[in-house]
N, C-alpha and C positions, 0 to 999 in steps of 0.2 A: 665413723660409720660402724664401726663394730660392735660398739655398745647398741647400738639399733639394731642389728642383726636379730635378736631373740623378737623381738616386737614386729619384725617383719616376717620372721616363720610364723609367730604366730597368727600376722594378718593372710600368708598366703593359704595358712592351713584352712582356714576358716574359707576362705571364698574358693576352695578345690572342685572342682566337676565331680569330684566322686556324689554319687547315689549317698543321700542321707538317713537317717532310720524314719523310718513312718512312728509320730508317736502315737503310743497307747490311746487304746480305743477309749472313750469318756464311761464310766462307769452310765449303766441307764438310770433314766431320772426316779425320783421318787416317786410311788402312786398308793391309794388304797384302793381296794376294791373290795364289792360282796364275791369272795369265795362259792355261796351259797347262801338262796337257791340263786337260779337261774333268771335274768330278765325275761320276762311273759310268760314263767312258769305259774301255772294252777293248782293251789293247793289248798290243802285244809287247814286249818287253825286246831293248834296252836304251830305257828312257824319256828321251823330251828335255822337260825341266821350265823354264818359263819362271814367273819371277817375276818382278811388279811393285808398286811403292806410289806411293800419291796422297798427297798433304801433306805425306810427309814424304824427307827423304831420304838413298839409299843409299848408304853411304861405307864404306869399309876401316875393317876392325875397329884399336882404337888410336886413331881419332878423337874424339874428346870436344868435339861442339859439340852445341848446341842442336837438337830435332827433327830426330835423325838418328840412323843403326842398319844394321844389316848383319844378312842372312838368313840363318837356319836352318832345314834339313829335318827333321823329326823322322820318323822310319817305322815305324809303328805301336806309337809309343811317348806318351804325353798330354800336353800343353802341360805345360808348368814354367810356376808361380805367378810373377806378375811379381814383380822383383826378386830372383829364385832366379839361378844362374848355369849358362847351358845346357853341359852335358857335352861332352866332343867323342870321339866313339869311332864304331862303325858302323852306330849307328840316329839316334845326334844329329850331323847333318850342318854344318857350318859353311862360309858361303859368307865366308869372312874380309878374302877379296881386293878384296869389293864386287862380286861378279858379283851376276848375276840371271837366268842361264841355268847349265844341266847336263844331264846323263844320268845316270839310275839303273840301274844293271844290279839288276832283283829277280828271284826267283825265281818261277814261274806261281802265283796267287791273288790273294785280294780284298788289297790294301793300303790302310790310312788314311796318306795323309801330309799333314803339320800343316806351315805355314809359321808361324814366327815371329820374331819381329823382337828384336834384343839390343842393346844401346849398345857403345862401343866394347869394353870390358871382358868382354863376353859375357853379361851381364844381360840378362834378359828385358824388355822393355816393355811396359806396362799396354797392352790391346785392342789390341794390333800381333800382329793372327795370324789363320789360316786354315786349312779343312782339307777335304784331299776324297778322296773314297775310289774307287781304280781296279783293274779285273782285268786281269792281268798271263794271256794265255792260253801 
C-alpha cells in the first residue's frame, strides 16, 4: 500500500473542491480591415486607402511563414474563395511590397472595395478580408 500512497495524493489532489484557475483569455481572432476611409464615406478621387490587421502579420509577397499575408484591393470585383489565387490586373489590386497604404484614382460613383489578405504566393486566406462601399463625387 505504501508504494501507492504517492499516486493516490496525487489522484486526490487533482479531484480537490478547491476553486481552479480560470484559464487565459484566447488571444482575439485575426482580421483585416480598411482603417480608412470610412464605409459610406463621400469623397473625391484620388482616394488615400489605409489598411490594417490585428493577429496577423503583413509581409512582402514571397514570404512563407506562419500567420502572415500581404493585401489586396479588389474594386468592385467579389472576394475570391479562400485558397483561389488572387488575379493581378486593374480591379485586383496587389499591395506585394507589404504596404498598407495607397491612393485609388476611381472614377465618380458608388464603389465596393474588398480587402483581402493572400499568403506569399497570392492565395487568398480563410476569413482574412473586408469590404466597404464609398461614393466617389
Amino acid at each position: 500500500m505504501a508504494r501507492y500512497l504517492p499516486l493516490l495524493l496525487l489522484v486526490a489532489a487533482c479531484t480537490s473542491d478547491q476553486p481552479q484557475a480560470e484559464p487565459e483569455a484566447a488571444e482575439p481572432s485575426a482580421r483585416v480591415f480598411f482603417a480608412s476611409p470610412a464605409d459610406g464615406a463621400e469623397l473625391e478621387s484620388p482616394i488615400s486607402v489605409e489598411m490594417a490587421a490585428e493577429g496577423i502579420d503583413v509581409v512582402p509577397a514571397g514570404t512563407f511563414t506562419e500567420n502572415s499575408g500581404h493585401f489586396h484591393i479588389l474594386v468592385n470585383e467579389p472576394f475570391l474563395a479562400p485558397g483561389s489565387v488572387i488575379p493581378a490586373d486593374s480591379t485586383h489590386i496587389h499591395y506585394g511590397d507589404g504596404s498598407s497604404s495607397t491612393t485609388l484614382d476611381l472614377p465618380p460613383g458608388e464603389h465596393v472595395l474588398r480587402l483581402q489578405l493572400a499568403d506569399g504566393a497570392h492565395i487568398a486566406l480563410e476569413g482574412m478580408e473586408d469590404e466597404i462601399t464609398i461614393t466617389v463625387r
